[in-house]
N, CA, C and O of each residue as an XYZ file, in Angstrom:
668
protein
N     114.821     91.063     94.936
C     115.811     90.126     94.456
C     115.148     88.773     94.304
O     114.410     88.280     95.157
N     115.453     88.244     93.211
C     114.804     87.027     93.138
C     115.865     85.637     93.442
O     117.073     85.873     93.461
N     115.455     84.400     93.643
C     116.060     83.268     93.719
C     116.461     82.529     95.099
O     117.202     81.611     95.453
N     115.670     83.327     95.605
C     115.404     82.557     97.105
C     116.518     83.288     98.156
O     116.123     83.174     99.316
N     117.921     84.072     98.039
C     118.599     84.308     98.523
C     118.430     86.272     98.312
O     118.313     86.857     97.235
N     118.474     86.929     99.745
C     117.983     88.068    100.053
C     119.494     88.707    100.847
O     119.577     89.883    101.203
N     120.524     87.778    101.016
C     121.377     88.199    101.904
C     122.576     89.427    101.377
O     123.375     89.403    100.441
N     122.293     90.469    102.427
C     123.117     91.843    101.487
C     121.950     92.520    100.757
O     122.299     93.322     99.891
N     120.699     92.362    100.929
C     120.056     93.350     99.520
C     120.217     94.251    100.134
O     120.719     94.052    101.240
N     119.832     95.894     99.684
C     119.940     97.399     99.981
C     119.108     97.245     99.380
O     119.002     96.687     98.288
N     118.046     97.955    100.321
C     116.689     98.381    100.026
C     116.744     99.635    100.118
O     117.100    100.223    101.139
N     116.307    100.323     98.785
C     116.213    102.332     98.509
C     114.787    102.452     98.965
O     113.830    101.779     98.581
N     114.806    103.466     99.888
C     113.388    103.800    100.348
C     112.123    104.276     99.017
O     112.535    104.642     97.916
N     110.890    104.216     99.265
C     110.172    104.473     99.511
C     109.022    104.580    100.365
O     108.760    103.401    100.127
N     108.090    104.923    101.149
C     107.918    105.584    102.061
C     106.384    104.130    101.637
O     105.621    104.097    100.671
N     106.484    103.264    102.718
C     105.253    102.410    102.557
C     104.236    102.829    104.117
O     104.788    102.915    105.214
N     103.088    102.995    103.973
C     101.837    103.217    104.685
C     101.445    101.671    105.950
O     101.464    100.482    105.631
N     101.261    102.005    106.758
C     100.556    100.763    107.192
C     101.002     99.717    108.377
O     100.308     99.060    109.153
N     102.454     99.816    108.216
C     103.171     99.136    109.083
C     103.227     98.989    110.554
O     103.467     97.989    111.230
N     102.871    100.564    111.006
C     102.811    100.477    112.482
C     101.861    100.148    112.885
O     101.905    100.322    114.103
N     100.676     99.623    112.509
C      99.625     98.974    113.011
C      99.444     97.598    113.076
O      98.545     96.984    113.652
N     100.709     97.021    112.209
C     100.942     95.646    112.479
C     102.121     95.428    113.463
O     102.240     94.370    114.081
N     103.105     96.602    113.606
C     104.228     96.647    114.461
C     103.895     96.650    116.135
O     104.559     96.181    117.059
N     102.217     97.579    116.143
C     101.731     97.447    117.466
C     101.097     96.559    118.021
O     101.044     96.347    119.232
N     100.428     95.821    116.934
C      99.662     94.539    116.936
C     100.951     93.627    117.578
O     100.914     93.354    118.778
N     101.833     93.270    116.929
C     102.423     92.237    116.430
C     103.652     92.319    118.171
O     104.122     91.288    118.653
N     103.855     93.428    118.650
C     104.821     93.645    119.806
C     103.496     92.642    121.048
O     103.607     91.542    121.589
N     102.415     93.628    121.078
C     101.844     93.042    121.862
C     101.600     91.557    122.128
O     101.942     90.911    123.118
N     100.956     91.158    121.068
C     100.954     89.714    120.413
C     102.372     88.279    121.066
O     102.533     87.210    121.656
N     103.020     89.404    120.350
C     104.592     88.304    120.715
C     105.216     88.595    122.335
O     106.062     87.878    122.869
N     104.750     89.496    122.798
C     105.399     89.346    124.275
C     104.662     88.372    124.842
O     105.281     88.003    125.840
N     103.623     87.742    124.719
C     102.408     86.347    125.370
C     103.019     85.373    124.329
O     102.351     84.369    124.080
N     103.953     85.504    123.824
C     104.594     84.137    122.906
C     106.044     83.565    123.367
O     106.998     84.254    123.005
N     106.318     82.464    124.074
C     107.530     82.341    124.471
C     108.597     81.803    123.177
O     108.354     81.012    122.266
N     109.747     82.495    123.463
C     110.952     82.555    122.171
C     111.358     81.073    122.143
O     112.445     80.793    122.648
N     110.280     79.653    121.375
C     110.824     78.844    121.362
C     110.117     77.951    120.152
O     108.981     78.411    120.040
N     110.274     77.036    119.345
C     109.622     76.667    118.139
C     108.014     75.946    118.215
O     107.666     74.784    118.430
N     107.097     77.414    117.885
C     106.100     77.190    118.034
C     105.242     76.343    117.232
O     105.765     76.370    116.119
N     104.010     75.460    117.168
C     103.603     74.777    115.949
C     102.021     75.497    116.165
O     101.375     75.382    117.206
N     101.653     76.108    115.184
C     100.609     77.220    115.298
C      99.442     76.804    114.947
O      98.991     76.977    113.815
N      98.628     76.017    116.194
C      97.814     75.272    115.892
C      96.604     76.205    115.474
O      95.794     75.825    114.628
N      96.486     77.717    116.234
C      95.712     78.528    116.374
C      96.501     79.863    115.668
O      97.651     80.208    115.941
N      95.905     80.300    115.027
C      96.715     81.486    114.099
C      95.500     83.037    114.528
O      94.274     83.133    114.489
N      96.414     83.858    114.845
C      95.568     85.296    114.988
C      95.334     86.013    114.001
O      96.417     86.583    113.874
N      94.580     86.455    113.076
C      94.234     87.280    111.741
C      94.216     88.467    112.363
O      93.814     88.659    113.511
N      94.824     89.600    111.312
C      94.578     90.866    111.964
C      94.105     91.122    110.501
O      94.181     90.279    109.608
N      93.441     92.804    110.311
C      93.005     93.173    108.785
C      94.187     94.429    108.648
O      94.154     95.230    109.582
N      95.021     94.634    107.794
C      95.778     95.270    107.544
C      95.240     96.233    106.008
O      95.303     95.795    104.859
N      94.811     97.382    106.353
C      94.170     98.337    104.597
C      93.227     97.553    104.218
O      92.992     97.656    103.014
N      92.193     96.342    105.120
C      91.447     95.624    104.170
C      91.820     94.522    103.607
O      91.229     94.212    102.573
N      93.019     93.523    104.181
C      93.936     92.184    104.034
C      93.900     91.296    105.031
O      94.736     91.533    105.902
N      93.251     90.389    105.207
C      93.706     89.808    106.612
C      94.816     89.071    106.166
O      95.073     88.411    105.159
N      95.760     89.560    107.842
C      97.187     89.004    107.404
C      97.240     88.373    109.093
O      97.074     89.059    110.102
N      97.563     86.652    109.041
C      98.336     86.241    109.670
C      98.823     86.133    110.278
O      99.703     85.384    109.853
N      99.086     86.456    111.647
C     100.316     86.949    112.311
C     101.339     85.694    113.150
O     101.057     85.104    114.193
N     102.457     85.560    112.383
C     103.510     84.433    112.924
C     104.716     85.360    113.343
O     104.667     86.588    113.275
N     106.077     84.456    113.895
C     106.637     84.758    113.981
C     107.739     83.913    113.895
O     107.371     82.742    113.995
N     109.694     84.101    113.659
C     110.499     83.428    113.722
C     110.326     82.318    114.683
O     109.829     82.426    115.804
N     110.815     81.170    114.102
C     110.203     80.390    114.745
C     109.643     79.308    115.041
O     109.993     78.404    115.800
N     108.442     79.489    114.180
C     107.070     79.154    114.182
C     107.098     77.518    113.285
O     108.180     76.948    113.419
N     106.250     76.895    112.585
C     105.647     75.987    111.682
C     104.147     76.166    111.583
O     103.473     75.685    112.494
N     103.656     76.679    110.779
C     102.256     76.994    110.403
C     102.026     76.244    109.424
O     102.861     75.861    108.605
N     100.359     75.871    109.461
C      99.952     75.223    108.180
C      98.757     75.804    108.072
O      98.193     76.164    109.105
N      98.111     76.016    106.733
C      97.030     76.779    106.439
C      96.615     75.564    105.483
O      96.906     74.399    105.756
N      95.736     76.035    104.059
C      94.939     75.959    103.147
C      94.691     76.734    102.206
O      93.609     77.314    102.296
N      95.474     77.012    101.096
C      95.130     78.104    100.048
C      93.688     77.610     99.415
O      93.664     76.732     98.552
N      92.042     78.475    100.093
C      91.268     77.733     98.662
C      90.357     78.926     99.067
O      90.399     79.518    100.145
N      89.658     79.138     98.187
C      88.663     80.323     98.025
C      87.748     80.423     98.983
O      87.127     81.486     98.996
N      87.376     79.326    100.098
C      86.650     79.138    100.693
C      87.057     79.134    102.186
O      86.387     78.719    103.132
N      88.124     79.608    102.200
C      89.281     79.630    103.563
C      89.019     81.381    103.248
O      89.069     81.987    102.178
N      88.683     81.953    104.851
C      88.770     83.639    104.727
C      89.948     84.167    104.880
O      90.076     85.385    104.753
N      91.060     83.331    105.188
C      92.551     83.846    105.025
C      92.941     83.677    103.440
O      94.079     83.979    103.081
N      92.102     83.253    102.621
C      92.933     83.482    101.258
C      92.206     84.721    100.630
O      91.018     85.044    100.647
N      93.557     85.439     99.943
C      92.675     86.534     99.313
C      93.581     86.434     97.843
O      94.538     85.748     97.485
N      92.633     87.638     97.115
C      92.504     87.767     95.731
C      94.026     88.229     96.002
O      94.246     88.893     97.015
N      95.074     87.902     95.138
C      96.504     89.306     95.227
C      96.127     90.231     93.612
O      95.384     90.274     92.631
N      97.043     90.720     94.148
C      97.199     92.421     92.716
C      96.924     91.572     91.519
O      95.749     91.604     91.154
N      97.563     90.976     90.967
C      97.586     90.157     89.728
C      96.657     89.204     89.330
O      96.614     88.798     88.168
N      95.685     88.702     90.468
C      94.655     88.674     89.967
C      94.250     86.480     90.722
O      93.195     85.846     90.756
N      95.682     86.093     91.150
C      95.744     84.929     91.195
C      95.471     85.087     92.775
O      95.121     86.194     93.185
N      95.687     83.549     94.060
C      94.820     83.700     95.029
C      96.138     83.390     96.002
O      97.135     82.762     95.646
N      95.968     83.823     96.963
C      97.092     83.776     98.266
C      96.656     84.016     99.317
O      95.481     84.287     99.568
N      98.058     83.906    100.489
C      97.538     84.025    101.607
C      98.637     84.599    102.255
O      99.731     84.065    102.072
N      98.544     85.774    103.118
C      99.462     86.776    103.529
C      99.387     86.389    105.457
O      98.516     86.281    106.321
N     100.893     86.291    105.354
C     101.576     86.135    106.586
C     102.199     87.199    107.041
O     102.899     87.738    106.184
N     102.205     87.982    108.662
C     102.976     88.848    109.354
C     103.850     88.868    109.863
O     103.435     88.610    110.992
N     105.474     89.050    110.010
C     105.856     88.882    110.922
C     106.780     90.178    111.403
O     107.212     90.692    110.371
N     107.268     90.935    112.619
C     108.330     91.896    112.364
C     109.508     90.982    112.670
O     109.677     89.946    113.312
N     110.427     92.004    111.761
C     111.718     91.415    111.654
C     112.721     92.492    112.122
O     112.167     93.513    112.531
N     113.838     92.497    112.150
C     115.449     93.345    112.733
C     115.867     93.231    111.560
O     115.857     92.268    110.794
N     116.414     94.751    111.401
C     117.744     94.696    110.423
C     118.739     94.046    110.459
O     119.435     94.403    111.410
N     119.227     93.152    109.820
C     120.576     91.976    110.116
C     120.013     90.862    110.677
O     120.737     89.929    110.328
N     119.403     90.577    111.139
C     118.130     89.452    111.219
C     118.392     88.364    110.264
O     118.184     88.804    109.133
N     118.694     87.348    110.240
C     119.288     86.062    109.680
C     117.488     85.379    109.694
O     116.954     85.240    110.795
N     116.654     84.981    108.327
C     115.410     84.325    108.540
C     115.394     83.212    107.549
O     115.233     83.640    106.406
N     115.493     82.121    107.616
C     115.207     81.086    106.970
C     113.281     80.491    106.291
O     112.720     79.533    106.823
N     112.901     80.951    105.619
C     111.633     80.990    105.596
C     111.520     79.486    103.859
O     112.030     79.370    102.744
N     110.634     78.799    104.646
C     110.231     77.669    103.970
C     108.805     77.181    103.706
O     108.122     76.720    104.620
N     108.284     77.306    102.224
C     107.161     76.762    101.811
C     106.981     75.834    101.232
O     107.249     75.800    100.031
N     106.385     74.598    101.993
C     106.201     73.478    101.049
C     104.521     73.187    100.880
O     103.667     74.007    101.219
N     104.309     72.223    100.451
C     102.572     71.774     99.571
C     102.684     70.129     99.014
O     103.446     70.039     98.051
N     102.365     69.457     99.236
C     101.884     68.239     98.548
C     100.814     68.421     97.454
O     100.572     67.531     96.638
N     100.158     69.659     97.471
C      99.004     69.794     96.558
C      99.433     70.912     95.349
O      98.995     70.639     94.232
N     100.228     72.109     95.471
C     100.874     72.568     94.890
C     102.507     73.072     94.825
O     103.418     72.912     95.638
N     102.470     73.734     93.533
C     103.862     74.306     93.343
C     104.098     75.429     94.232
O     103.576     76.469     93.830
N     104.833     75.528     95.493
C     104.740     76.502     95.771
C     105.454     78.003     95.763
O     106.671     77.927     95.589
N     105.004     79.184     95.899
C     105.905     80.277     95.495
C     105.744     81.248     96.859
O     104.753     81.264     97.590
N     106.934     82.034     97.018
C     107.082     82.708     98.004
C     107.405     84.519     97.875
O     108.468     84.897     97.382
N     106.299     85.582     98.406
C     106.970     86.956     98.082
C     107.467     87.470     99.686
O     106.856     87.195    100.718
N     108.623     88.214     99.601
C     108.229     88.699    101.065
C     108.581     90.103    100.960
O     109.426     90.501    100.158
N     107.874     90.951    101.851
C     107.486     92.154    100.908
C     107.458     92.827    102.722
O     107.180     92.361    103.827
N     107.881     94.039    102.220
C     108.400     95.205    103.980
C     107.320     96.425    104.160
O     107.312     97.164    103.175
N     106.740     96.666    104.821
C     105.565     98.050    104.975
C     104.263     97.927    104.923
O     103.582     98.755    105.528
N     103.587     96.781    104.131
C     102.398     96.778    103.679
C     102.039     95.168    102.869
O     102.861     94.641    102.120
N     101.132     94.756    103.080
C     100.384     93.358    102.472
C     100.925     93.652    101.388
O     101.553     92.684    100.958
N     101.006     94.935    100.443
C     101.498     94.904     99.209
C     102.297     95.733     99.101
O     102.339     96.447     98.099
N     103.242     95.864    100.235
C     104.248     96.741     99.907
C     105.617     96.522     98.934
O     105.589     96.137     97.765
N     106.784     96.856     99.696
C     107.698     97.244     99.089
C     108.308     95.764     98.708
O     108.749     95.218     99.720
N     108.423     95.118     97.737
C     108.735     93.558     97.634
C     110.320     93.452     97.556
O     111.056     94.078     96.794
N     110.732     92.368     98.673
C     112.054     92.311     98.915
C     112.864     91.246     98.378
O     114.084     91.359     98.264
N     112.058     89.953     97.959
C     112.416     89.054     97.478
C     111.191     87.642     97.128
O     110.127     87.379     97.689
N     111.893     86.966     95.994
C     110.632     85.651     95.720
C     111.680     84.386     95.737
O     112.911     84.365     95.759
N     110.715     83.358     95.716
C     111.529     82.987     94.643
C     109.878     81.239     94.698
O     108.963     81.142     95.516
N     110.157     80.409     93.672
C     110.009     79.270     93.516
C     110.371     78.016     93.497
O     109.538     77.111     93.442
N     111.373     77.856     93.532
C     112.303     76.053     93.369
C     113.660     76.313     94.100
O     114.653     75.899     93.502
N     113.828     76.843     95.122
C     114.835     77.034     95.889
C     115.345     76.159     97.346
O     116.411     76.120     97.959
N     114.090     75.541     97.527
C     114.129     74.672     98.526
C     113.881     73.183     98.084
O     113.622     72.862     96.925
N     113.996     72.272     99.189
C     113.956     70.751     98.848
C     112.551     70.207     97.881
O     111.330     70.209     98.036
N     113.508     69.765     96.834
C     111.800     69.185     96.148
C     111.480     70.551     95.130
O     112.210     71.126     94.323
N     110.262     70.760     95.485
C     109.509     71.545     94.662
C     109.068     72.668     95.861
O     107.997     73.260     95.994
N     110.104     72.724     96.546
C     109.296     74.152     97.760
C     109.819     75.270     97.841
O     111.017     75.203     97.570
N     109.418     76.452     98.133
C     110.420     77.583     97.882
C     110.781     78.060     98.744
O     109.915     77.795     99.578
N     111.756     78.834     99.371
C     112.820     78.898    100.323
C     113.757     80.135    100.117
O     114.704     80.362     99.363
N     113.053     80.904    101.177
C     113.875     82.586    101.390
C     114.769     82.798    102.131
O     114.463     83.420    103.148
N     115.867     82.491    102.002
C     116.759     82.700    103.320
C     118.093     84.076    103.261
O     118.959     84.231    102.399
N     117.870     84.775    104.306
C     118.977     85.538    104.363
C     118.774     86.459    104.962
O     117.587     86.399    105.281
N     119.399     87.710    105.508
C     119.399     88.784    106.298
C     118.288     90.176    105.702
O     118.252     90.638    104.562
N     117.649     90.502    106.638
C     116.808     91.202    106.686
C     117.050     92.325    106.920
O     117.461     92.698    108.019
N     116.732     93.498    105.396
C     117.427     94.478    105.289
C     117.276     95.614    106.450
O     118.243     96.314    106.750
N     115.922     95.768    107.127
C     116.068     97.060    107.771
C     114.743     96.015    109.196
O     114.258     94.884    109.227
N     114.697     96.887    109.843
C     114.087     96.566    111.386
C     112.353     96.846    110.540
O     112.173     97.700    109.671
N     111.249     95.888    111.079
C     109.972     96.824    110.535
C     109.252     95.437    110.271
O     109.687     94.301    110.465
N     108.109     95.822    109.807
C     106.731     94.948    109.040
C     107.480     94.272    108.060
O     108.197     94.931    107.307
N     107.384     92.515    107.924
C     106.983     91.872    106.796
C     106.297     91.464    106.592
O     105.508     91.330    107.527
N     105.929     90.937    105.410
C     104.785     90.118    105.068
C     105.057     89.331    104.132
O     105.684     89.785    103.175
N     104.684     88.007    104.142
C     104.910     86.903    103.304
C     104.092     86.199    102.801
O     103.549     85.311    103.458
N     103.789     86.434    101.453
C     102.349     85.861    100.495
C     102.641     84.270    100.285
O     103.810     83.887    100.328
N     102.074     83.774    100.163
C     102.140     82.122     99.725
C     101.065     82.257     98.912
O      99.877     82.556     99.036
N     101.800     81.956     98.059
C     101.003     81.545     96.701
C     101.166     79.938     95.672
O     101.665     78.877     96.044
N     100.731     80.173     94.718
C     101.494     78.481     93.702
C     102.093     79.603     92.883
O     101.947     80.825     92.869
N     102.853     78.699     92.178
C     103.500     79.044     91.209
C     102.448     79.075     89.317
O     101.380     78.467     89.241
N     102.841     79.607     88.458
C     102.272     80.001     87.566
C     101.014     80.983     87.502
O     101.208     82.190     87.647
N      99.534     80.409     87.256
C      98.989     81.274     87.604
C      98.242     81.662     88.682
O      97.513     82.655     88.666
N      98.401     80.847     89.724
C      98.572     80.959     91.013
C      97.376     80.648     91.128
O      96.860     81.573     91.756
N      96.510     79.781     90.859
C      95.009     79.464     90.621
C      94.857     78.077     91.682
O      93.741     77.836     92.140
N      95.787     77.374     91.967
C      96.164     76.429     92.670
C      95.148     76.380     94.238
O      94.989     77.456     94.814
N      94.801     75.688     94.568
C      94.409     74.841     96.436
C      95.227     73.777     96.197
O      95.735     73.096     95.306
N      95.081     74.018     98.095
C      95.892     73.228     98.920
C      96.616     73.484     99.711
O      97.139     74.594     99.807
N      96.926     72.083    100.825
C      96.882     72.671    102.163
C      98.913     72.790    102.177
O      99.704     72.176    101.460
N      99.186     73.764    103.226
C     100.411     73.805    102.659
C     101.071     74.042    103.864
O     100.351     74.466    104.769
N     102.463     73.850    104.156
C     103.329     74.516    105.876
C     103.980     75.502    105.456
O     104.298     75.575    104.269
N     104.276     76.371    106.276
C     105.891     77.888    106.235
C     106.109     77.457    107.255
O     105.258     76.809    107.865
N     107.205     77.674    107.687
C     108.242     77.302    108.147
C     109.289     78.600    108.450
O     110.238     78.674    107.669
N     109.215     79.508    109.385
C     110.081     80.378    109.901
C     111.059     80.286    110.199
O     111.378     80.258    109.010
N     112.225     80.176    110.822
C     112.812     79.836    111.171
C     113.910     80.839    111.440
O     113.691     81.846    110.767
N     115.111     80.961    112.236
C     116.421     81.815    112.439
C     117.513     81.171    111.631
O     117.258     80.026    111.258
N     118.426     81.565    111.359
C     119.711     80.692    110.612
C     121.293     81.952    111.387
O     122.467     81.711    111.108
């Protein structure tokens, strides 16, 4: 679903690969994390199929660097450059998720099973300004992942925050 709002989607299965190795990662991980708004000065990379992805959680305020020269940015499918975030989520799960950039336009995928799995929602100009902004209930319990990218041809650096959050 596109346009920044995810709340109510029905997601029809298909059967995505990969997940429980970020689900085991990611349990362990977050029980040494206390449930309170973290600012992620230090970020854990895990490699997911050959992706290093990120691992945050609700929550959180992270800031990275989209640039070719950062080993958390990678090539995506289409050919433009990003940077993939982890987090597990609950079915019915209320997530407010926010990308902003002073250096670029920014765009948001968030996608269930796999770095390139099953894509649940985008969007671009949904949040304050020029930032993009996913908010709404989270269709089933499991792996997400959330690409930050720019907008157009996604060719863009620069340093940028997400912003997790509960609603």
């Amino acid at each position: 679903m596109h346009g920044g709002s995810f709340q109510g989607v029905l997601v029809r299965g298909r059967k995505v690969h990969g997940g429980r190795v970020l689900s085991s990662l990611l349990v362990g991980f977050l029980l040494m994390v206390p449930a309170l708004t973290v600012f992620a000065d230090e970020v854990t990379v895990i490699s997911i199929e050959g992706t290093p992805v990120s691992v945050t959680q609700v929550g959180t305020h992270n800031t990275s660097t989209l640039n070719p020269r950062n080993k958390d940015t990678v090539e995506l499918k289409d050919g433009s450059r990003g940077e993939i975030w982890g987090l597990q989520g609950r079915a019915g799960q209320c997530v407010d998720i926010n990308l902003s950039s002073p250096d670029f336009d920014p765009y948001l995928v968030l996608r269930f099973g796999a770095p390139f799995g099953e894509e649940i929602a985008t969007d671009d100009d949904s949040g304050v300004s020029d930032s993009a902004r996913l908010y709404g209930k989270l269709p089933r319990t499991g792996d997400y992942f959330i690409t930050v990218t720019s907008s157009g041809p996604g060719e863009e650096e620069g340093k940028y925050a997400l912003d997790i959050n509960g609603c």
